[in-house]
C-alpha positions in Angstrom: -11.4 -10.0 17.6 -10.8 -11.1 14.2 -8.7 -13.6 12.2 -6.6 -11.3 11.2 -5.9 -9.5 14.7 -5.8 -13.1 16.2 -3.1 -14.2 13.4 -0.9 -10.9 13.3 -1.6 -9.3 17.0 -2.6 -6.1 17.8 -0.5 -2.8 18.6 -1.6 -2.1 21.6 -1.4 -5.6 23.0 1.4 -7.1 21.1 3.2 -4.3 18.7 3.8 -1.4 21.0 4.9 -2.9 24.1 8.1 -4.5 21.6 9.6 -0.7 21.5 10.9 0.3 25.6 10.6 3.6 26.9 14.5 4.3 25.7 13.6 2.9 22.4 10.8 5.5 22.1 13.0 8.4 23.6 15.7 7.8 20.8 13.5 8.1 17.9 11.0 11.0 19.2 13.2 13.2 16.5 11.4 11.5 13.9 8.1 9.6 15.1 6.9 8.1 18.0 7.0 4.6 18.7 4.2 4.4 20.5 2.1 6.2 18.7 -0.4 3.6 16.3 -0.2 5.7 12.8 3.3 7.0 13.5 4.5 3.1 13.5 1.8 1.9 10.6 3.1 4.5 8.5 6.9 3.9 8.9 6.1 0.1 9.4 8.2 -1.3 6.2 11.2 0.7 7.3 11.3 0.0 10.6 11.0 -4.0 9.8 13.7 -3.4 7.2 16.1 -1.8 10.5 15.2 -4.8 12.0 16.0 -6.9 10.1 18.9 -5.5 9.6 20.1 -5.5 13.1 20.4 -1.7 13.6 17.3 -1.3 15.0 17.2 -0.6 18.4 20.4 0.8 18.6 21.8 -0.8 21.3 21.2 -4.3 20.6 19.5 -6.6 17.7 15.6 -7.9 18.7 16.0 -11.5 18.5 14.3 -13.2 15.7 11.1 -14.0 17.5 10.4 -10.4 18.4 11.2 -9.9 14.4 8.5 -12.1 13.3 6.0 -10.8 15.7 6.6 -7.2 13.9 6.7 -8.7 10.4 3.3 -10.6 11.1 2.0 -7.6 12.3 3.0 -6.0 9.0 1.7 -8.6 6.6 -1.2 -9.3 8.5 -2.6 -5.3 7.5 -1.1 -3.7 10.7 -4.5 -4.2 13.2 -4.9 -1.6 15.7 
């Protein structure tokens, strides 16, 4: 593994169980959540609907589950 996977996570391990099997269900119209290059490539808006707080729909992620996405983000989205 390297630094950067260790300091930003993975998304298999650490990105794509965030997103629940409702989550995923409710956004199949547009990309899938669990898919790796589906999220990579809509990365900065998704964060952005985070951190907005309208993203999931039915609830805000709290800030720790925020960070975990945004480091994931910065750190060059590791697979």
């Amino acid at each position: 593994m390297s630094d950067q996977q260790t300091a930003s996570g993975s998304f298999e391990n650490d990105i794509r169980p965030l997103f629940r099997d409702k989550d995923r269900q409710r956004m199949e119209w547009a990309f899938d959540l669990w898919r790796y290059e589906d999220v990579k490539e809509n990365a900065p808006a998704i964060l952005q609907r985070l951190e907005d707080g309208d993203m999931p729909c039915d609830e805000s992620w709290p800030p720790d589950r925020i960070a975990t996405f945004r480091s994931w983000v910065q750190g060059g989205m590791p697979k």
